[in-house]
Gaussian input, Z-matrix of N, CA and C with variables (Angstrom, degrees):
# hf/3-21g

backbone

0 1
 N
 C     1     B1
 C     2     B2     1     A1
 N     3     B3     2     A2     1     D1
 C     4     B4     3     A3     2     D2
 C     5     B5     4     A4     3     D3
 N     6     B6     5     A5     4     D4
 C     7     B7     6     A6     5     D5
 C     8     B8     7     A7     6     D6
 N     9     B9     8     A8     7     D7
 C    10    B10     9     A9     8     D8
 C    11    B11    10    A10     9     D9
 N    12    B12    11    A11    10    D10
 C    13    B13    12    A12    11    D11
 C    14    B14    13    A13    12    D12
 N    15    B15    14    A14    13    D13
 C    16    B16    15    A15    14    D14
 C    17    B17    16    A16    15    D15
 N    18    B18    17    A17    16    D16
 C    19    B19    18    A18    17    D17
 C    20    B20    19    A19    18    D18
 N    21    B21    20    A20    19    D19
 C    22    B22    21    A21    20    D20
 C    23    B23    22    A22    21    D21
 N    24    B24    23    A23    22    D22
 C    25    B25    24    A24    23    D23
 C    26    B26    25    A25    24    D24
 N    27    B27    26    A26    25    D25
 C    28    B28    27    A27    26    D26
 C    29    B29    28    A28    27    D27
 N    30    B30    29    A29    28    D28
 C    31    B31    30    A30    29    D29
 C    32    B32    31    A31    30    D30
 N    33    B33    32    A32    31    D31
 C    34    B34    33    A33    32    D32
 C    35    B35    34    A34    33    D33
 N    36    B36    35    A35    34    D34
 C    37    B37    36    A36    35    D35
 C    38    B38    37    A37    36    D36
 N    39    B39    38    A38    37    D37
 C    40    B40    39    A39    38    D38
 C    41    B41    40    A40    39    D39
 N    42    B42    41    A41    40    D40
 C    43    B43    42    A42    41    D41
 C    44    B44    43    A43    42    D42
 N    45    B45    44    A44    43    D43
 C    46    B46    45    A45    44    D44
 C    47    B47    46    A46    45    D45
 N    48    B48    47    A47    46    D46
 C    49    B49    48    A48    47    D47
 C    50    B50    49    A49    48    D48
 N    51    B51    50    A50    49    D49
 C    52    B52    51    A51    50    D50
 C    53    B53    52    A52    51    D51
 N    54    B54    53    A53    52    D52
 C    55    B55    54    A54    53    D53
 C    56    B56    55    A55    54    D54
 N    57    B57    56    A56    55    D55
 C    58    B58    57    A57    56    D56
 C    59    B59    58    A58    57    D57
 N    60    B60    59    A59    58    D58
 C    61    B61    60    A60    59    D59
 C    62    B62    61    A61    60    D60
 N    63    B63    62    A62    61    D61
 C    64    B64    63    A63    62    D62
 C    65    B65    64    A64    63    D63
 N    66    B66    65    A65    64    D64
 C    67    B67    66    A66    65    D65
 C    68    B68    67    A67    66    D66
 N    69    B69    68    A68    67    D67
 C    70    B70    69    A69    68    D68
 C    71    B71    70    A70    69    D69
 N    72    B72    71    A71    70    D70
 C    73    B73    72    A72    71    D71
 C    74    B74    73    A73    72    D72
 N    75    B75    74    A74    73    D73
 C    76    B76    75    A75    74    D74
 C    77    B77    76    A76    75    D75
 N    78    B78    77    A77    76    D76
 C    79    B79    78    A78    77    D77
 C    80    B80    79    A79    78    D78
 N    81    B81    80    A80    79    D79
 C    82    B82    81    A81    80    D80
 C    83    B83    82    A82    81    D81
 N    84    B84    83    A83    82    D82
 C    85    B85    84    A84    83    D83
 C    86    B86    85    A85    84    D84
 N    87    B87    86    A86    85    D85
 C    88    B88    87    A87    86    D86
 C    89    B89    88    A88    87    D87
 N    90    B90    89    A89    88    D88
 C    91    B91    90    A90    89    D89
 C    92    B92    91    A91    90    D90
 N    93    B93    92    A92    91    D91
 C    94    B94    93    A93    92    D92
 C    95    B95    94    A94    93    D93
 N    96    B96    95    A95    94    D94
 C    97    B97    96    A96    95    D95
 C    98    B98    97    A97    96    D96
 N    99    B99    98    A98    97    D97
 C   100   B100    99    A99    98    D98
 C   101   B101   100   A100    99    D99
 N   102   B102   101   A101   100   D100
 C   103   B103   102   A102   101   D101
 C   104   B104   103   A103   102   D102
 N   105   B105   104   A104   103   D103
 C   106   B106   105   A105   104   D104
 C   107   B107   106   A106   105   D105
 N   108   B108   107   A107   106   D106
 C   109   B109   108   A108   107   D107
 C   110   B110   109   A109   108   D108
 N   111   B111   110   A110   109   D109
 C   112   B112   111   A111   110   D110
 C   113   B113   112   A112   111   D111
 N   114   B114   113   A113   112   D112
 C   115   B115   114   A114   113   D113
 C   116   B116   115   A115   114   D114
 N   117   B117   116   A116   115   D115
 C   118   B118   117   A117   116   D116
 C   119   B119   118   A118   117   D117
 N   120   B120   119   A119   118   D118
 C   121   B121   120   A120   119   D119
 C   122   B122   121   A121   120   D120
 N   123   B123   122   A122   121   D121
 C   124   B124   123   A123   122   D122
 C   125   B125   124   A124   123   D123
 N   126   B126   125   A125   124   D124
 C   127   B127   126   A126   125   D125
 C   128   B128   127   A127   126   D126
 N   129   B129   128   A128   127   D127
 C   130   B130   129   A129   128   D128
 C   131   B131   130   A130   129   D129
 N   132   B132   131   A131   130   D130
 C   133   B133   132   A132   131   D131
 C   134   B134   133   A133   132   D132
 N   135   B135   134   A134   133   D133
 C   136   B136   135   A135   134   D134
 C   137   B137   136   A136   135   D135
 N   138   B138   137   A137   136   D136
 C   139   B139   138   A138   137   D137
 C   140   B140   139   A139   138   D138
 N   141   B141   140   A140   139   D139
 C   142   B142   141   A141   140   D140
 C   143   B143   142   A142   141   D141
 N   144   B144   143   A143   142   D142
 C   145   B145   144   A144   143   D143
 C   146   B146   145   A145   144   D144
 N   147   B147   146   A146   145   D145
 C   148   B148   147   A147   146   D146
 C   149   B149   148   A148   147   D147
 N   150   B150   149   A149   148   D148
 C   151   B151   150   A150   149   D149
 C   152   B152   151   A151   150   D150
 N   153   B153   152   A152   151   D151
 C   154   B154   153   A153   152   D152
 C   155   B155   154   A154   153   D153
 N   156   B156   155   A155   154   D154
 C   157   B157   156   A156   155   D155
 C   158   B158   157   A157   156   D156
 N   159   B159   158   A158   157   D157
 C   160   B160   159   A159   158   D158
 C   161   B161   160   A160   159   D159
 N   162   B162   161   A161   160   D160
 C   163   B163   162   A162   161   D161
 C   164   B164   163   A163   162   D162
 N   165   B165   164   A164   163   D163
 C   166   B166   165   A165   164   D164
 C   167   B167   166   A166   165   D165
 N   168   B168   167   A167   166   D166
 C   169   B169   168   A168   167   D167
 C   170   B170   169   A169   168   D168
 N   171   B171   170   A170   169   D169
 C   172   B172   171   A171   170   D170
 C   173   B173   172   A172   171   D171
 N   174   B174   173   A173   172   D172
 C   175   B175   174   A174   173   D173
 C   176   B176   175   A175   174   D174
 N   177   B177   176   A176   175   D175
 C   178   B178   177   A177   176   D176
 C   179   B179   178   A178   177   D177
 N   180   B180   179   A179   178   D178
 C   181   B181   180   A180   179   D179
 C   182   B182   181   A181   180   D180
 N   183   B183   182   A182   181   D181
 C   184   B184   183   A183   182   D182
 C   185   B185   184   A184   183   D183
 N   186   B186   185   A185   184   D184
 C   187   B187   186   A186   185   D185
 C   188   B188   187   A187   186   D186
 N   189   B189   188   A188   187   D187
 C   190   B190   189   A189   188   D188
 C   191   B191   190   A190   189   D189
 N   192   B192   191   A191   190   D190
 C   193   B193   192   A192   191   D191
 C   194   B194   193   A193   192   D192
 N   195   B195   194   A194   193   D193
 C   196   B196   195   A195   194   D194
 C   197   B197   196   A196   195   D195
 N   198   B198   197   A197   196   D196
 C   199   B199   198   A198   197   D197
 C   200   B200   199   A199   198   D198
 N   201   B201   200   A200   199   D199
 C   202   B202   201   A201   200   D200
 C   203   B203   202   A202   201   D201
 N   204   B204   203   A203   202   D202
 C   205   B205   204   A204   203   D203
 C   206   B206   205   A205   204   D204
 N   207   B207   206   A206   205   D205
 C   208   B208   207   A207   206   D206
 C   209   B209   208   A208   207   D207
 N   210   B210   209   A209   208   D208
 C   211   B211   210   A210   209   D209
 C   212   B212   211   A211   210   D210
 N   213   B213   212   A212   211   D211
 C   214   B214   213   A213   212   D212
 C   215   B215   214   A214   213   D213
 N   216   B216   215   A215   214   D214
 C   217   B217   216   A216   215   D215
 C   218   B218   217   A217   216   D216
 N   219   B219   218   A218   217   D217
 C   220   B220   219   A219   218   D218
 C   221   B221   220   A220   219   D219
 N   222   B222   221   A221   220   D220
 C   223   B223   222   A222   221   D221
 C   224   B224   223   A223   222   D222
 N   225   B225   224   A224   223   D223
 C   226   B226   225   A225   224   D224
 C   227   B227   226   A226   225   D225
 N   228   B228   227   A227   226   D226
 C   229   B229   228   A228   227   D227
 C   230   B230   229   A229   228   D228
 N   231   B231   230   A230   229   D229
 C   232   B232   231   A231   230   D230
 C   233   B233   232   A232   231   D231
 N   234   B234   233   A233   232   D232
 C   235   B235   234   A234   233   D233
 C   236   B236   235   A235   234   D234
 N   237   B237   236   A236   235   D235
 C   238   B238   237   A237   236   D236
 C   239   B239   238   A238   237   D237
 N   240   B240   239   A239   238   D238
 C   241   B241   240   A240   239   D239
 C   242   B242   241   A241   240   D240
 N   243   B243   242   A242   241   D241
 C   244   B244   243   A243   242   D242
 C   245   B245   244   A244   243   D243
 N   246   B246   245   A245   244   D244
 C   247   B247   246   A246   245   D245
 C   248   B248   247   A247   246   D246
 N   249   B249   248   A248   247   D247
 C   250   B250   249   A249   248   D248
 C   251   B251   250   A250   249   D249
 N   252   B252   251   A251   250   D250
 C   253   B253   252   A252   251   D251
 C   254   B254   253   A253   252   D252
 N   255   B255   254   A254   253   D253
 C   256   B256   255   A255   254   D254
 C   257   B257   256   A256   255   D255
 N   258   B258   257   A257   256   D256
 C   259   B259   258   A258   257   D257
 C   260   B260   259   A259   258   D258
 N   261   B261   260   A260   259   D259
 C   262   B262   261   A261   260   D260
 C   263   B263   262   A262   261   D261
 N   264   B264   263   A263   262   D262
 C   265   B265   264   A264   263   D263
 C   266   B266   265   A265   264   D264
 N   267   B267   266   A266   265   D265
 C   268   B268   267   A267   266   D266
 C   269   B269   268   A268   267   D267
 N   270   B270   269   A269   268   D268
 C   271   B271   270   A270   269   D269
 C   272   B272   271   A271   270   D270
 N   273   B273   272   A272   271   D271
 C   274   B274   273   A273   272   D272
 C   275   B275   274   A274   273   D273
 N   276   B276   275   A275   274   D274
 C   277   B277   276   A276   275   D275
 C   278   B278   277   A277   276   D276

   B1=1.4547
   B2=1.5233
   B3=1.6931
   B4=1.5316
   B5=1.4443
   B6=1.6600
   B7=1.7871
   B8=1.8176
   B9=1.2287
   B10=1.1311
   B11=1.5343
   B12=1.3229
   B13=1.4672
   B14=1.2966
   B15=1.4053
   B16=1.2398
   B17=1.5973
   B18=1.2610
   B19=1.2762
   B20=1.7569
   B21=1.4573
   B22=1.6478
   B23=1.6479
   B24=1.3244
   B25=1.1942
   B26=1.3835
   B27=0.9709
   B28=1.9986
   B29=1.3911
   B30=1.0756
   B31=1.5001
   B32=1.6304
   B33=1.4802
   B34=1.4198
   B35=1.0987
   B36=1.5766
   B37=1.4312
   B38=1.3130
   B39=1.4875
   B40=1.7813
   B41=1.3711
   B42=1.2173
   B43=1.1543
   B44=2.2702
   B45=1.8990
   B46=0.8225
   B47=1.6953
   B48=1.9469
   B49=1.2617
   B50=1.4232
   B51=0.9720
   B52=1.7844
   B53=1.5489
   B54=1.8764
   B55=0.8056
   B56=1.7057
   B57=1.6499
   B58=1.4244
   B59=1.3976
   B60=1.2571
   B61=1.1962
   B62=1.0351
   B63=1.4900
   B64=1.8823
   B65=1.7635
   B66=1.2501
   B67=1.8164
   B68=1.4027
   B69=1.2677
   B70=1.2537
   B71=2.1458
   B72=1.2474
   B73=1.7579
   B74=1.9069
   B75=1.4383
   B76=1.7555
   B77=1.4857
   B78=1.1338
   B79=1.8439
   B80=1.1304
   B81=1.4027
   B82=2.0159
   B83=2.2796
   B84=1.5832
   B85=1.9024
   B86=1.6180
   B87=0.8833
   B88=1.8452
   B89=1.2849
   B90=1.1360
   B91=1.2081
   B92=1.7858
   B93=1.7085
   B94=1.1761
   B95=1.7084
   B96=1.6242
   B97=1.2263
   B98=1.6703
   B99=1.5595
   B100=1.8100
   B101=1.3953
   B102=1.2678
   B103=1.5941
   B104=1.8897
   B105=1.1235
   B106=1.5200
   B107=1.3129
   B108=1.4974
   B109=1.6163
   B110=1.6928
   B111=1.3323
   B112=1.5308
   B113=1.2843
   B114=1.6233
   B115=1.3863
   B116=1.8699
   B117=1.0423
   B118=1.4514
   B119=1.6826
   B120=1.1552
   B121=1.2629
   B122=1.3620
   B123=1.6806
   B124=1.4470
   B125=1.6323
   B126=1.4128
   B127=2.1355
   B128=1.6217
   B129=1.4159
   B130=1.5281
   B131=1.0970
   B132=1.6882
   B133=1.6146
   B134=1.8836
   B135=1.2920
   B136=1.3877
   B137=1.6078
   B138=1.0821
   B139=1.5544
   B140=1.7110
   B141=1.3490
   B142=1.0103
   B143=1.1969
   B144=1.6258
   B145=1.0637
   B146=1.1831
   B147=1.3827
   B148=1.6382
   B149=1.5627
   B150=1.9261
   B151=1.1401
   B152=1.9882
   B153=1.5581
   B154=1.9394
   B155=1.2585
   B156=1.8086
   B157=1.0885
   B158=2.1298
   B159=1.0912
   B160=1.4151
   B161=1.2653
   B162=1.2800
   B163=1.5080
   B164=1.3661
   B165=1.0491
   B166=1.5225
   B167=2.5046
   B168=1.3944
   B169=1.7164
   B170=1.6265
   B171=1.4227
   B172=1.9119
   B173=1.0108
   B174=1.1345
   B175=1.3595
   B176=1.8527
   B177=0.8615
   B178=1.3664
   B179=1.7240
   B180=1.4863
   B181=1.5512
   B182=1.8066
   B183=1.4398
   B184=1.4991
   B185=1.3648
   B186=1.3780
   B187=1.0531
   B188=1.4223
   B189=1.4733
   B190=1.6486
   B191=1.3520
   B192=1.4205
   B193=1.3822
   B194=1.8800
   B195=1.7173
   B196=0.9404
   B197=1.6918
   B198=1.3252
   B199=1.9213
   B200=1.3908
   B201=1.6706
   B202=1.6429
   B203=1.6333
   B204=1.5967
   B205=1.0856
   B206=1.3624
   B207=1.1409
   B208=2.0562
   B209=1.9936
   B210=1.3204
   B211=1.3020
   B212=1.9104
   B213=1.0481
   B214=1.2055
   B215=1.8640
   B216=1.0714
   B217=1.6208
   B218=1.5894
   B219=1.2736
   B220=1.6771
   B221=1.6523
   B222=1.2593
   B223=1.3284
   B224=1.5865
   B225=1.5533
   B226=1.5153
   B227=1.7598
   B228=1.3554
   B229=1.6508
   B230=1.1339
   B231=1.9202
   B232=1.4512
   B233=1.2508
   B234=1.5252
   B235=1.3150
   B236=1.6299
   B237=1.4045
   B238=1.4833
   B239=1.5047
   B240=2.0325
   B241=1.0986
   B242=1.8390
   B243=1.6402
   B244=1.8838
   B245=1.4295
   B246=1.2439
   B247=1.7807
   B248=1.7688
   B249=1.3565
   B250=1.3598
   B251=1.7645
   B252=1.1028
   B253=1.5828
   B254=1.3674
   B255=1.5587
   B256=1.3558
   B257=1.6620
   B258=1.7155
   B259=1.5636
   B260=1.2918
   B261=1.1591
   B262=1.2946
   B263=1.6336
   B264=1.1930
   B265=1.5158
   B266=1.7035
   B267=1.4726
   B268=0.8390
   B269=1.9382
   B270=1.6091
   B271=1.1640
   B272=1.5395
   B273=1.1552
   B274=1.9602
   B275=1.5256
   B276=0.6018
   B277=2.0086
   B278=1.5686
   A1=108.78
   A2=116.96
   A3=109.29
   A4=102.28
   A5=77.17
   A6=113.00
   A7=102.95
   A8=132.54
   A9=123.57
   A10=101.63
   A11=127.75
   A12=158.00
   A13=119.55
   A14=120.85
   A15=116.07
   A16=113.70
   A17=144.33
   A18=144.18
   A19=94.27
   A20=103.80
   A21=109.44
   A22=114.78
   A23=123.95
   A24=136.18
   A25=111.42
   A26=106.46
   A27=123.21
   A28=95.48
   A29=136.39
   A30=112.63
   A31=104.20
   A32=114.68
   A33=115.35
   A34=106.05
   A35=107.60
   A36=130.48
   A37=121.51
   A38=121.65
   A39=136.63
   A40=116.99
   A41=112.04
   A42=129.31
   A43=113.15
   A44=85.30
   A45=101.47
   A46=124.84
   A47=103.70
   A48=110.58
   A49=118.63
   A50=108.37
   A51=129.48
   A52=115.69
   A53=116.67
   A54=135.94
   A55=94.31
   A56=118.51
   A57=109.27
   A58=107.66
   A59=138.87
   A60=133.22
   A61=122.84
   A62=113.01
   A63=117.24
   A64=107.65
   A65=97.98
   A66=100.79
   A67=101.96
   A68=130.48
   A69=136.48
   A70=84.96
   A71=101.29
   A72=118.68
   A73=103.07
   A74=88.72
   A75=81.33
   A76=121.16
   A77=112.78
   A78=110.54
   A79=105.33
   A80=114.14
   A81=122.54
   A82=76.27
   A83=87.01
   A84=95.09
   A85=102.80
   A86=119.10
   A87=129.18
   A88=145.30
   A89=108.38
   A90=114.02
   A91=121.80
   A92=101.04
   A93=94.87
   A94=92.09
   A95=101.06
   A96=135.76
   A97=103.53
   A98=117.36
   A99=109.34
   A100=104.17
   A101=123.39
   A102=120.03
   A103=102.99
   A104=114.72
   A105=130.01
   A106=114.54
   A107=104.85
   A108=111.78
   A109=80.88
   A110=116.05
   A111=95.28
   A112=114.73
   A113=99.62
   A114=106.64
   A115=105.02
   A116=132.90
   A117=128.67
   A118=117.36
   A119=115.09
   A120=114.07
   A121=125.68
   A122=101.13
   A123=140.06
   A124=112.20
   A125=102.38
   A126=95.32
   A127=102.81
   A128=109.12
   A129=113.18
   A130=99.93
   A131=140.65
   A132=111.22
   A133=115.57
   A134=115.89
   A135=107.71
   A136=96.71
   A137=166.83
   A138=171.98
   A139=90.71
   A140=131.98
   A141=129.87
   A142=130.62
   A143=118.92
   A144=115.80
   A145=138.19
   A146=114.46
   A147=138.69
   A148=118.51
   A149=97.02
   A150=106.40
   A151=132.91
   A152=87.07
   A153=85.41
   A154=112.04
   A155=131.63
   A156=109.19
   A157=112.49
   A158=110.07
   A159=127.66
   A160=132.90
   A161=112.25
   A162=131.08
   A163=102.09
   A164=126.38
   A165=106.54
   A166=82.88
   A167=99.64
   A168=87.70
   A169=94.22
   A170=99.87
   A171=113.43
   A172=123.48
   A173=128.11
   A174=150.31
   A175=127.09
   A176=121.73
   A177=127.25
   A178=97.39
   A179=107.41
   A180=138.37
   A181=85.61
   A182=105.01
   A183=101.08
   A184=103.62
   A185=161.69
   A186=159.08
   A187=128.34
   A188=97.89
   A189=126.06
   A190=114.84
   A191=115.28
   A192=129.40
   A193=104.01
   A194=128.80
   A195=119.82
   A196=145.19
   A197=93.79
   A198=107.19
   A199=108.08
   A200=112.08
   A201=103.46
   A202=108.95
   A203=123.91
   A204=120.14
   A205=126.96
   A206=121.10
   A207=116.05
   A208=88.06
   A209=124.99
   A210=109.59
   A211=114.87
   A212=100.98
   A213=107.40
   A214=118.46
   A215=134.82
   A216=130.92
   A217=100.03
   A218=108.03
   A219=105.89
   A220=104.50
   A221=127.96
   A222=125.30
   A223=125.32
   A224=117.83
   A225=123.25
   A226=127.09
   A227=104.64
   A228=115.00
   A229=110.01
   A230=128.14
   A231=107.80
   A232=108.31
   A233=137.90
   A234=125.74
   A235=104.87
   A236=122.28
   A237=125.04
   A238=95.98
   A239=92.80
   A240=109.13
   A241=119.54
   A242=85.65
   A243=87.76
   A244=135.28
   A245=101.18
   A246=108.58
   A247=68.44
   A248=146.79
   A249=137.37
   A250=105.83
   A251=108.68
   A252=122.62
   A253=102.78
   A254=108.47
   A255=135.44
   A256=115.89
   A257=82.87
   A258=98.32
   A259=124.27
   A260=130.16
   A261=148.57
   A262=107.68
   A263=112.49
   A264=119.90
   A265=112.60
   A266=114.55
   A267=108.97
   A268=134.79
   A269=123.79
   A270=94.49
   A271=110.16
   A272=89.68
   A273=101.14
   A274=126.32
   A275=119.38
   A276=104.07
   A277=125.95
   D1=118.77
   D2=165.45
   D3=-108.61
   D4=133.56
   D5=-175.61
   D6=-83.61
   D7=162.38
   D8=166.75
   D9=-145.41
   D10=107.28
   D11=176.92
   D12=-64.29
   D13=108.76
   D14=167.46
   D15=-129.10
   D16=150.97
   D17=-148.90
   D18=-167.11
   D19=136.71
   D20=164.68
   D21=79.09
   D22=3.31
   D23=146.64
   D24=19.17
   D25=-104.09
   D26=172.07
   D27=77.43
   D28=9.53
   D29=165.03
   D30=101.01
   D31=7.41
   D32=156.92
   D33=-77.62
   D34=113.07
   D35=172.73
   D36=-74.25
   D37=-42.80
   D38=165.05
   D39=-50.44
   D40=-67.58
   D41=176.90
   D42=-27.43
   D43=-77.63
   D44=-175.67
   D45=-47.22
   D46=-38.84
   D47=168.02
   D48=-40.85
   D49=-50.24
   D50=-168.68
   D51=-62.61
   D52=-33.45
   D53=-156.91
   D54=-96.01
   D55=-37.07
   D56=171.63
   D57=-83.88
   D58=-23.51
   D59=161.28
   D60=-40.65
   D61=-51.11
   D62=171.88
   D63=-52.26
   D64=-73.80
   D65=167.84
   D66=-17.50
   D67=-85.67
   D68=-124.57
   D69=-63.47
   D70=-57.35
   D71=-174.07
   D72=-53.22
   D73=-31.88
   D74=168.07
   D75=-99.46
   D76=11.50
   D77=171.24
   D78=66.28
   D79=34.12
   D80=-163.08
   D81=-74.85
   D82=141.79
   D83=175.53
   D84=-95.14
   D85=-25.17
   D86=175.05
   D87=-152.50
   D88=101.96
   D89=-171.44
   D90=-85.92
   D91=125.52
   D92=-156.03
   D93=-128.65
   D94=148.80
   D95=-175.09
   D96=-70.43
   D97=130.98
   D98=164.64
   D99=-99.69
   D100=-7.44
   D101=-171.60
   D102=115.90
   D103=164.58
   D104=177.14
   D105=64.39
   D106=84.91
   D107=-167.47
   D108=-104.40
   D109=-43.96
   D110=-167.21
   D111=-87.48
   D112=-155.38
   D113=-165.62
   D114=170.49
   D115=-88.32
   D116=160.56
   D117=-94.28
   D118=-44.36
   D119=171.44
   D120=114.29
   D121=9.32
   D122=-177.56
   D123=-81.30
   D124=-29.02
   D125=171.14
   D126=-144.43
   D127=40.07
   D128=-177.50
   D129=-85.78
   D130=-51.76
   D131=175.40
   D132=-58.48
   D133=-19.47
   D134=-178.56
   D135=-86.36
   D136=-13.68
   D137=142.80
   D138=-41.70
   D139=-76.90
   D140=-175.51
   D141=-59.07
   D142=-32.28
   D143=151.67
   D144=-40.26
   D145=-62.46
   D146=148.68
   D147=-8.08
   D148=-66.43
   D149=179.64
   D150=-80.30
   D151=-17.98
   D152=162.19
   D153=-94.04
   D154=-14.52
   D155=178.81
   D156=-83.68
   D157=14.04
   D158=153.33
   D159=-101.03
   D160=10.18
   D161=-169.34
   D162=35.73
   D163=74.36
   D164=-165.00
   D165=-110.27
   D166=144.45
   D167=167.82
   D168=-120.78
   D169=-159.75
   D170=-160.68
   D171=175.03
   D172=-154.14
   D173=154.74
   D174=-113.18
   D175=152.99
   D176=174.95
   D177=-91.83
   D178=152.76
   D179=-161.74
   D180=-115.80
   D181=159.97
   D182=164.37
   D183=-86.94
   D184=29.01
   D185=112.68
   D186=-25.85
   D187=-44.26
   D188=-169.65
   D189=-97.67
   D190=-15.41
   D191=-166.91
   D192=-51.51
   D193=-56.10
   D194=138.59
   D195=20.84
   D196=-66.76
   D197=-171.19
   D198=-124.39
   D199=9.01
   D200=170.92
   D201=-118.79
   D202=-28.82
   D203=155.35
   D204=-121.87
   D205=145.40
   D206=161.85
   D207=89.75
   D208=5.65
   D209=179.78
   D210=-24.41
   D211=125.86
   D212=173.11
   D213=-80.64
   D214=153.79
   D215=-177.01
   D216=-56.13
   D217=-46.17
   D218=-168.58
   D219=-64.64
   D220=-45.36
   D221=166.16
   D222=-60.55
   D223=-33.46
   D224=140.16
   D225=-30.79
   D226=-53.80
   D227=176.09
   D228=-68.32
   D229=-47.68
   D230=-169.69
   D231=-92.91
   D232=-3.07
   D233=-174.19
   D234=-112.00
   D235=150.33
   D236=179.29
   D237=-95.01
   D238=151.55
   D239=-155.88
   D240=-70.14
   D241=-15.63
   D242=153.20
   D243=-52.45
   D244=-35.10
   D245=-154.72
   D246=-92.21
   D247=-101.54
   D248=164.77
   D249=28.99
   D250=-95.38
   D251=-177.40
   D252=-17.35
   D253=-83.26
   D254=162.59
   D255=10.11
   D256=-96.93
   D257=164.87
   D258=-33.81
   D259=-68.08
   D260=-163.22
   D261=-58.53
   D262=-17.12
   D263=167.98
   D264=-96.72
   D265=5.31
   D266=160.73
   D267=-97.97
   D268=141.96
   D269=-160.12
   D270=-120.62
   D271=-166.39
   D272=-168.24
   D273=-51.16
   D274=87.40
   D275=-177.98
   D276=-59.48

């Protein structure tokens, strides 16, 4: 099985594109999360998007800690219940 690793995210959207692109050209079978998807919170549903439409799973970063457990209501209101879902399948390190 090739795994394809990504860690420290932050909401580089380019990067990351590029980085499942390689996957995809390498027949990578899973792509897996190290934690730290966020960062400001300015392209985190497009980061997450990115990252479930690769099924990729993981771990949560203390960055992320926020939107994967204890979601608060105010973090309920600004994030859609995709990027929510998402997270929440991600786990503890």
């Amino acid at each position: 099985m090739l795994l394809g690793l990504i860690a420290d995210i932050h909401e580089a959207v380019e990067p990351l594109r590029e980085a499942l692109a390689l996957f995809e050209r390498q027949r990578v079978d899973e792509v897996v999360v190290l934690g730290d998807l966020c960062r400001t919170h300015h392209r985190l549903e497009e980061t997450v998007a990115l990252l479930r439409d690769a099924r990729a799973v993981g771990v949560w970063g203390n960055h992320d800690f926020g939107l994967c457990r204890d979601v608060s209501d105010k973090m309920r209101q600004r994030f859609s219940p995709s990027l929510l879902e998402f997270t929440a399948t991600l786990c503890r390190r």
